[in-house]
C-alpha positions as CSV (number, residue, x, y, z in Angstrom):
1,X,-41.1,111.7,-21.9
2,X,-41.5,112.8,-25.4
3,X,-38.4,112.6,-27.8
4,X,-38.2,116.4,-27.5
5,X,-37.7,119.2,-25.3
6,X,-39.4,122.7,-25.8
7,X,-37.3,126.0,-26.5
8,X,-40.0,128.4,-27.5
9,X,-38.9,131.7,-28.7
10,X,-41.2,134.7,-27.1
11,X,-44.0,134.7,-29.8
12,X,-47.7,135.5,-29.5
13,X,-49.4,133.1,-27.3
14,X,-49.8,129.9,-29.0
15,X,-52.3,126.9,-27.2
16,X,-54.2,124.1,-28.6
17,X,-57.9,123.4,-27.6
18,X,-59.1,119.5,-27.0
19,X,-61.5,120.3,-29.3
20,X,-59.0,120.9,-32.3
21,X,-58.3,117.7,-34.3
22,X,-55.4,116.9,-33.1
23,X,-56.3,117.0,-29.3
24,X,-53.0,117.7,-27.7
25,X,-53.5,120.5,-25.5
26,X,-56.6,122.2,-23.7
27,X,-56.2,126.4,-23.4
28,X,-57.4,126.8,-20.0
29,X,-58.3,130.6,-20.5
30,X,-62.0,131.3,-20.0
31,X,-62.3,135.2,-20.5
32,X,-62.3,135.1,-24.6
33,X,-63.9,133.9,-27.6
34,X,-64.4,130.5,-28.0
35,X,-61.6,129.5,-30.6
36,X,-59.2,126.3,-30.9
37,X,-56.8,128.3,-29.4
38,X,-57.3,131.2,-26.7
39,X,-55.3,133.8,-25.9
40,X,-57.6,136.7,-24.4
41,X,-55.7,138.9,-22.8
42,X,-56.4,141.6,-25.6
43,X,-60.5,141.5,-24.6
44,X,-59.7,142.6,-21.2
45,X,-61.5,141.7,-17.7
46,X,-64.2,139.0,-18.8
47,X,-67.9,138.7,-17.2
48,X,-66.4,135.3,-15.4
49,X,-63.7,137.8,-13.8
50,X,-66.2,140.2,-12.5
51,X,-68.5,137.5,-11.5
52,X,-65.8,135.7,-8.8
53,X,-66.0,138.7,-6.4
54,X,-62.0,138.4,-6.9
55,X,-59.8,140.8,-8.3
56,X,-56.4,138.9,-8.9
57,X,-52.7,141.0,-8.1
58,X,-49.4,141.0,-7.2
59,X,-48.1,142.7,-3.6
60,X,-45.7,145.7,-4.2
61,X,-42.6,144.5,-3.9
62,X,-43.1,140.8,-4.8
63,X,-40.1,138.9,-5.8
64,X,-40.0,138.1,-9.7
65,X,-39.8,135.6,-11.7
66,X,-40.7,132.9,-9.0
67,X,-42.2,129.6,-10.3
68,X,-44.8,127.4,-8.2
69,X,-45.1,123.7,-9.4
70,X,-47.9,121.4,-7.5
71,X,-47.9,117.8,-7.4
72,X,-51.3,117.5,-6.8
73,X,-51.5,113.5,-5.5
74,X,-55.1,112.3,-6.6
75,X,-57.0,109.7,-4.9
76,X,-57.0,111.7,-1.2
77,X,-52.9,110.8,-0.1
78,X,-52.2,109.3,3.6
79,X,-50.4,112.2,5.2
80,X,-49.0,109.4,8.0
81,X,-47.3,107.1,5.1
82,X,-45.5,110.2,3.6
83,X,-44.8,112.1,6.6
84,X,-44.2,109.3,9.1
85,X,-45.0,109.8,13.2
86,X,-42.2,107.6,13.9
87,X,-41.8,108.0,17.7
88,X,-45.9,108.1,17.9
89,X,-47.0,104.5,19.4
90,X,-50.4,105.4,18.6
91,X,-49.3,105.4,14.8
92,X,-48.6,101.7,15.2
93,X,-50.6,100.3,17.4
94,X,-53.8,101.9,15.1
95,X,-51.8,100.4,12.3
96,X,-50.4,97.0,13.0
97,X,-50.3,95.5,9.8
98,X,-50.0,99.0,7.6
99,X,-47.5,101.1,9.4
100,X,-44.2,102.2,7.5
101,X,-41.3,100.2,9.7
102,X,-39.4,102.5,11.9
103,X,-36.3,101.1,11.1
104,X,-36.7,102.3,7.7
105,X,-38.0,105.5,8.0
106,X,-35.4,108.6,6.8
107,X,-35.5,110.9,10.0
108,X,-36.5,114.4,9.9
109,X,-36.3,115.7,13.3
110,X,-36.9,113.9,16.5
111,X,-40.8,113.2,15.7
112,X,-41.5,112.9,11.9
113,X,-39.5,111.2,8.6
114,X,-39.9,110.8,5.2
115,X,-41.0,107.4,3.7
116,X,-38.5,105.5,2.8
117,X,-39.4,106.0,-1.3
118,X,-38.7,109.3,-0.5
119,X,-34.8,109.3,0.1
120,X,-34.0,110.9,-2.9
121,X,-35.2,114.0,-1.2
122,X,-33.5,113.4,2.1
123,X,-30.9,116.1,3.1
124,X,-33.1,118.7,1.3
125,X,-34.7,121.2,3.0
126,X,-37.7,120.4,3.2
127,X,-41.4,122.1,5.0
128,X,-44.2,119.7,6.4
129,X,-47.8,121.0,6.9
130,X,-49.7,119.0,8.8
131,X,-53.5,118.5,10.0
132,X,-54.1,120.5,6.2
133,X,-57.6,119.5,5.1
134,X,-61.3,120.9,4.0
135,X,-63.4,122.4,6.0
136,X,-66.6,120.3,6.7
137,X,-67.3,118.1,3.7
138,X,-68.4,114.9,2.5
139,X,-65.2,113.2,1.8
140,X,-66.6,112.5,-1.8
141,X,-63.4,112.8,-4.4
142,X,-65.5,114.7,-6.5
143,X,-66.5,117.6,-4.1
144,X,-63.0,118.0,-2.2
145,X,-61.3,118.3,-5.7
146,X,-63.3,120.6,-6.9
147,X,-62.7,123.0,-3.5
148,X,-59.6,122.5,-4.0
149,X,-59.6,123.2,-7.5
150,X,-61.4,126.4,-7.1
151,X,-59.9,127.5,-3.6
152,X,-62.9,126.9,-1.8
153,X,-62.1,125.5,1.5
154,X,-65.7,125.7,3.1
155,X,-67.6,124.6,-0.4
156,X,-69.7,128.0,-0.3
157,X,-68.5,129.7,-3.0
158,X,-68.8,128.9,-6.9
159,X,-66.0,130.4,-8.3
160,X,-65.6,129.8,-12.2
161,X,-62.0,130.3,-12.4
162,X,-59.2,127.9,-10.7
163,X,-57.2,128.8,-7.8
164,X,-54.1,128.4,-9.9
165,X,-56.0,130.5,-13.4
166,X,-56.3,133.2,-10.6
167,X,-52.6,133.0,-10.2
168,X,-51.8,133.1,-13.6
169,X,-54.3,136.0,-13.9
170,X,-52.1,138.2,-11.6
171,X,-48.8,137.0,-13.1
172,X,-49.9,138.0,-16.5
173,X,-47.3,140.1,-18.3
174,X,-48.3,139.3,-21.7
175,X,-45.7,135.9,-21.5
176,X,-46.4,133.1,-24.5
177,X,-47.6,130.9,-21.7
178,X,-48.0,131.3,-18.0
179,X,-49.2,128.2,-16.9
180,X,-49.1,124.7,-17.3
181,X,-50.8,121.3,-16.2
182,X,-48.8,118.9,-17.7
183,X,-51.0,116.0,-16.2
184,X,-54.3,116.0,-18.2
185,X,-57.1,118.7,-18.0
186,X,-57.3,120.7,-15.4
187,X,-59.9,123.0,-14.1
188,X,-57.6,124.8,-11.4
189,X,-55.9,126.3,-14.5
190,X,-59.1,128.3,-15.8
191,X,-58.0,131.6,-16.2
192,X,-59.5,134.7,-17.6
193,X,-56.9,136.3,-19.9
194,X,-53.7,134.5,-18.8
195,X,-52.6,132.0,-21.3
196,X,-52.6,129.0,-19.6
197,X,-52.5,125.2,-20.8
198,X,-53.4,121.7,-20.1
199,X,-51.6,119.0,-21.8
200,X,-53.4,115.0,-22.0
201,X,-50.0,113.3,-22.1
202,X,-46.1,114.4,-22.3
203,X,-46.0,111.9,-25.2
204,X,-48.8,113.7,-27.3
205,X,-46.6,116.5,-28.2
206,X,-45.6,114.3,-31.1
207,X,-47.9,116.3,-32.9
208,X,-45.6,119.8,-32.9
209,X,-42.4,118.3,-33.0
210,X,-42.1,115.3,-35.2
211,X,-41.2,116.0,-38.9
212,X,-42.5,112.4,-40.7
213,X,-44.3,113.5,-44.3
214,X,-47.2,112.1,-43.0
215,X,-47.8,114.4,-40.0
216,X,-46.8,117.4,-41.8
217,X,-49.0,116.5,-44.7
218,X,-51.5,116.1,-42.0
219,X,-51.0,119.8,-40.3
220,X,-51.3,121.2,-43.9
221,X,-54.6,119.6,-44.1
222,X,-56.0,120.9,-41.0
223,X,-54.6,124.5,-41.8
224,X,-57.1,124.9,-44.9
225,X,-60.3,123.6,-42.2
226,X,-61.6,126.9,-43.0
227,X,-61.2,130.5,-42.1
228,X,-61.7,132.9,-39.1
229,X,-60.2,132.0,-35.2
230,X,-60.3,128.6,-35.6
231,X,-57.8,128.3,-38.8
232,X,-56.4,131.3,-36.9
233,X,-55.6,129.2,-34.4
234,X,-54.1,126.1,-36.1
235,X,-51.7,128.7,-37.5
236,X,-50.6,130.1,-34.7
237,X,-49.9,126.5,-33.6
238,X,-48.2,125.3,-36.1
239,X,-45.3,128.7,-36.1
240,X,-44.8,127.6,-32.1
241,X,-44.0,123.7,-34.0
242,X,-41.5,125.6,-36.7
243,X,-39.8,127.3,-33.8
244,X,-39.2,124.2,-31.5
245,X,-36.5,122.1,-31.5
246,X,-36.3,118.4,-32.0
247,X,-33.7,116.9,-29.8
248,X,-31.9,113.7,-30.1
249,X,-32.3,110.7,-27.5
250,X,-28.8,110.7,-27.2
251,X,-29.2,113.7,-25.2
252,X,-31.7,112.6,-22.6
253,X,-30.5,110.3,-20.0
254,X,-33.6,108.0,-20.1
255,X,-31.6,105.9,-17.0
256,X,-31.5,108.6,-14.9
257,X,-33.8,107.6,-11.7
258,X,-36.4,110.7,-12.4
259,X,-37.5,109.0,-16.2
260,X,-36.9,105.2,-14.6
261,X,-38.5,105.6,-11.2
262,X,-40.0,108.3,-11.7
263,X,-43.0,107.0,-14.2
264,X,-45.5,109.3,-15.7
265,X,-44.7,112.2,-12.9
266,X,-41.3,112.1,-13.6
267,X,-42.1,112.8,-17.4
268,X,-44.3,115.7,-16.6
269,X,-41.7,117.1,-14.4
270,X,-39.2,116.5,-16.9
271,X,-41.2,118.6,-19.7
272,X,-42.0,121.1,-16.8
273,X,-38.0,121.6,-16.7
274,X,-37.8,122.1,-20.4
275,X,-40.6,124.5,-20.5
276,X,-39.0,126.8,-17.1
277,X,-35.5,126.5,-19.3
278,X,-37.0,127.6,-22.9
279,X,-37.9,131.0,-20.9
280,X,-41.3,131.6,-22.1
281,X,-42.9,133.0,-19.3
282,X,-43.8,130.1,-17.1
283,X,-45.0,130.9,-13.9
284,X,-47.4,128.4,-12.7
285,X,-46.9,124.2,-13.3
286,X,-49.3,121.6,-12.1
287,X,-48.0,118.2,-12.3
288,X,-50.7,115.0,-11.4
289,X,-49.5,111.4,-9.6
290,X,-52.6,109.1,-9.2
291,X,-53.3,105.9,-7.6
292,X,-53.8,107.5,-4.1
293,X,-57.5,105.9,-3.2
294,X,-55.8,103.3,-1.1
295,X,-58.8,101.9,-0.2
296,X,-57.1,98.3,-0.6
297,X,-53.3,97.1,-1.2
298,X,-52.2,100.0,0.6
299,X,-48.7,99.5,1.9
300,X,-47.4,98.1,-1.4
301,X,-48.9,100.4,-3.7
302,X,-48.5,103.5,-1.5
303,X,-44.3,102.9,-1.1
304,X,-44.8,103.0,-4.7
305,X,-46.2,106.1,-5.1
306,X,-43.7,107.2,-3.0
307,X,-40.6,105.8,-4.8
308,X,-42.8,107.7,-8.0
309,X,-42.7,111.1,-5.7
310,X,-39.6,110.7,-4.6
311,X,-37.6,110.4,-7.8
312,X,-39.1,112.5,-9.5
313,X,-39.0,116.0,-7.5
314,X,-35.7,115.0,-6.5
315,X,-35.1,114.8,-10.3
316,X,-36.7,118.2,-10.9
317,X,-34.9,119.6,-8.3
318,X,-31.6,118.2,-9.3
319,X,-32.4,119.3,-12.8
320,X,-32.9,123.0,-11.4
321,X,-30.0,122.8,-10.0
322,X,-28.1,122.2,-13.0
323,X,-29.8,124.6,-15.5
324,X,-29.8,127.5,-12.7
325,X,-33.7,128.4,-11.4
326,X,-33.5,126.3,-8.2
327,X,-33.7,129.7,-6.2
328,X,-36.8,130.2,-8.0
329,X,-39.2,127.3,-7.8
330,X,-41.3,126.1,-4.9
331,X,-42.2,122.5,-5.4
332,X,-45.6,122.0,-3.2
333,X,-48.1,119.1,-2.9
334,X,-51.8,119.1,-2.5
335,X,-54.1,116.0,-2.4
336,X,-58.1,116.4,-2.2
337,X,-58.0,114.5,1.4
338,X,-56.2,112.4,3.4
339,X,-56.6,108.4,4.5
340,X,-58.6,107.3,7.9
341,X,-56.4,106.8,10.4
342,X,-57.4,102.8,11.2
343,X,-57.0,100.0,8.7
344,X,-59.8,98.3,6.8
345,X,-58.4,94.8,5.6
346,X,-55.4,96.1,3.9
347,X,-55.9,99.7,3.3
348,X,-57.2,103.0,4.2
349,X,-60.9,104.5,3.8
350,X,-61.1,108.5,3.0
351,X,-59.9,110.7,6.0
352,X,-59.9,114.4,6.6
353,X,-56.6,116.0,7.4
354,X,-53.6,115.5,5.6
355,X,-50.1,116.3,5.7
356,X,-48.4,118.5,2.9
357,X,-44.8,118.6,1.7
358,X,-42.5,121.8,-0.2
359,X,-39.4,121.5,-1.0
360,X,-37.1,124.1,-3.0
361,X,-36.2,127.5,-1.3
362,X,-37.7,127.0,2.2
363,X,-37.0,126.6,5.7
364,X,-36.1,123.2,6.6
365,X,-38.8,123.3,9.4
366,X,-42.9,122.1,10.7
367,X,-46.1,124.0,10.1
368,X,-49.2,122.8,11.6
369,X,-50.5,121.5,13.9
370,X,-50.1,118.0,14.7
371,X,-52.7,116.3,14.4
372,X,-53.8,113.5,17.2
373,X,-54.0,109.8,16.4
374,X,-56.2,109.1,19.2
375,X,-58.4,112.1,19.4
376,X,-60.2,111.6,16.2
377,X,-63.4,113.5,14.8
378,X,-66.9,111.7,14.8
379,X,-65.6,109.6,11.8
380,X,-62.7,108.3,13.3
381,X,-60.6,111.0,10.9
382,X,-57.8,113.1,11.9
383,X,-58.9,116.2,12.4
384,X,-58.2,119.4,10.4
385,X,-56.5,121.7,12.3
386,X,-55.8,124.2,9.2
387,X,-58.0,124.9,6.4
388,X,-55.9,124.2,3.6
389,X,-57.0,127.9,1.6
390,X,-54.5,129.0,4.7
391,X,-51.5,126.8,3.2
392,X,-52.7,127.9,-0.6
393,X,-52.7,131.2,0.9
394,X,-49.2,130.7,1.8
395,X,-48.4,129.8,-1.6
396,X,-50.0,132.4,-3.4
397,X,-48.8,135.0,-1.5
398,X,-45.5,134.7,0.9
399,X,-44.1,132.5,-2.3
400,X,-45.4,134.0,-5.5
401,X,-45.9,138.1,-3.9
402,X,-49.6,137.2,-4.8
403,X,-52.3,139.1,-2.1
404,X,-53.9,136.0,-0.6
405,X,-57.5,137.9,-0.8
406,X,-57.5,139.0,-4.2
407,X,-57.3,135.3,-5.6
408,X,-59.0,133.1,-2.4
409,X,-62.3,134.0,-0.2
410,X,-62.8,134.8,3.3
411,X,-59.4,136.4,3.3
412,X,-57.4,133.5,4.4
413,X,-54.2,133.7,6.9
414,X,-50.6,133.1,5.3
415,X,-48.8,130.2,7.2
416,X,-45.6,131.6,7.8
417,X,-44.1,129.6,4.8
418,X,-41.3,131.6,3.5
């Protein structure tokens, strides 16, 4: 985590593109004029809006003010060393050398549990969705991101917005920022006129908050690169630096198990926090843990990534908690694919179906189907059972009051979420 935590008054919307010298941030919104930094509500509905065949907006009577964050978990995530089928022989005879030991796993109910890196989220209430996957596809990292990316479960449509831009679009009230992937550049967060962001690295944001002669001597410098929206830009940045904070190391517990275990998720969630407690509009987080394309090393370097997981959003969750939004924000996980269900010398080729987890305001409960360990598709895959535009539908709108239709196609079916 960066040295510094933002507390952003409620300016005029204020992003960075990659393409500015300093690189920090990426403005995701695609409806305006192609400046460092874009903030287009003021052009209205773009061509790209019009073009998606969606028409992004909130339910009457959605709930305000609630806050999504996705832990997307790259690489295609095994939904069976997450969510364990601990009572499920087939689970261990198919894995005899791979299989989380039932004597560690934290129980759930009387058929699943949580990996053991997971504890910190034990006695939480927590929702499983399981047999979540694409539908059809060609298991190629590239492809299912990109469905899932744009909301595209089938691969039919060729949406030019993201699934969570779209979101942002209907949230829009004009906020300083909307959304945010604090992971690196990502295309779910294209938007048409909601300012949304990407960030490359919690640790880049140096560049707005430190106050060393050389780096303002530097932002002085890039202020007088010329005139019109790009020096238009750079200025607008540089009032959201003036009107941060810096705060001290003394006041961030850098022990605490979120920032230790935690690693580069727990950072992001971290600066997620800070961003949901400066109050300046955020709606809409996407958070990134890689490593997931287990196709060696798996049990090691999955209860890793689990121990990552586990402090982290138990961190965030504690951390809402003690600043007061916990009742607001939904805490969901998405991963492109899941892991085939028998080994191959140490780890797992790409599956199908999946198992998702949310935790924050929910039902400690199952959705899903379960999905069989012996009656596998043609590719020895677990099959999907549920389309997983059904579980973003879910999210969109029995979470965030957003109408399912106006933001996915084909007019997905909620899940029964919340």
């Amino acid at each position: 985590m960066s040295r510094t935590i933002l507390n952003t008054s409620k300016s005029r919307r204020l992003f960075l593109q990659q393409a500015g010298a300093a690189g920090l941030l990426t403005a995701c919104s695609t409806g305006a004029r192609p400046a460092v930094l874009n903030s287009s509500s003021s052009n209205g509905p773009s061509e790209l809006e019009a073009s998606s065949d969606l028409a992004p907006r909130v339910m009457p009577g959605a709930v305000d003010n609630r806050i999504l964050v996705v832990v997307h978990l790259d690489g295609g995530n095994d939904g069976p060393s997450m969510i364990v089928p601990a009572d499920d022989a087939a689970y261990y005879d198919q894995r005899p050398n791979l299989a989380v030991d039932s004597d560690e796993v934290i129980p759930l109910d009387d058929r699943l549990g949580l990996a053991p890196g997971l504890a910190p989220l034990a006695g939480r209430s927590l929702t499983t969705v399981e047999g979540v996957g694409p539908i059809g596809g060609d298991l190629s990292h590239f492809a299912m991101t990109r469905r899932w990316e744009q909301g595209d479960a089938d691969g039919k449509n060729h949406l030019r917005t993201g699934f969570l831009g779209r979101l942002a679009d209907a949230l829009d009230d004009g906020s300083p920022l909307v959304g945010v992937a604090t992971g690196g550049i990502s295309p779910a967060m294209l938007s048409t006129h909601a300012s949304t962001m990407s960030m490359t690295s919690p640790d880049q944001m140096w560049f707005l908050q430190d106050d060393w002669d050389a780096v303002a001597a530097y932002q002085r410098q890039l202020q007088m690169f010329g005139e019109g929206k790009a020096s238009e830009s750079l200025n607008q940045l540089y009032r959201l630096a003036q009107e941060t904070r810096n705060v001290d190391d003394s006041e961030v517990d850098w022990e605490s198990p979120m920032l230790s275990d935690g690693g580069e998720l727990g950072r992001q969630l971290f600066m997620a926090a800070g961003f949901i407690e400066a109050d300046v509009g955020i709606r809409i987080v996407q958070a990134t843990l890689g490593g997931f394309d287990t196709h060696d090393n798996h049990q090691w370097q999955h209860a890793d990534l689990m121990t990552k997981l586990g402090a982290a959003v138990g961190g965030f969750l504690d951390l809402a908690d003690e600043k007061g939004f916990a009742d607001r924000v939904l805490v969901a996980t998405t991963s492109e694919f899941g892991r085939r269900v028998g080994e191959n010398d140490g780890g797992l080729d790409h599956g199908s179906a999946s198992t998702m987890l949310v935790a924050g305001p929910v039902e400690h409960q199952r959705l899903g189907e379960p999905t069989s360990l012996t009656e596998l598709d043609a590719d020895d895959n677990l099959q999907t059972t549920m389309g997983f535009d059904r579980y973003l539908a879910s999210l969109a709108q029995e979470w965030l009051g957003v109408e399912a239709a106006s933001v996915l196609p084909g007019n997905p079916e909620p899940i029964g979420l919340v």
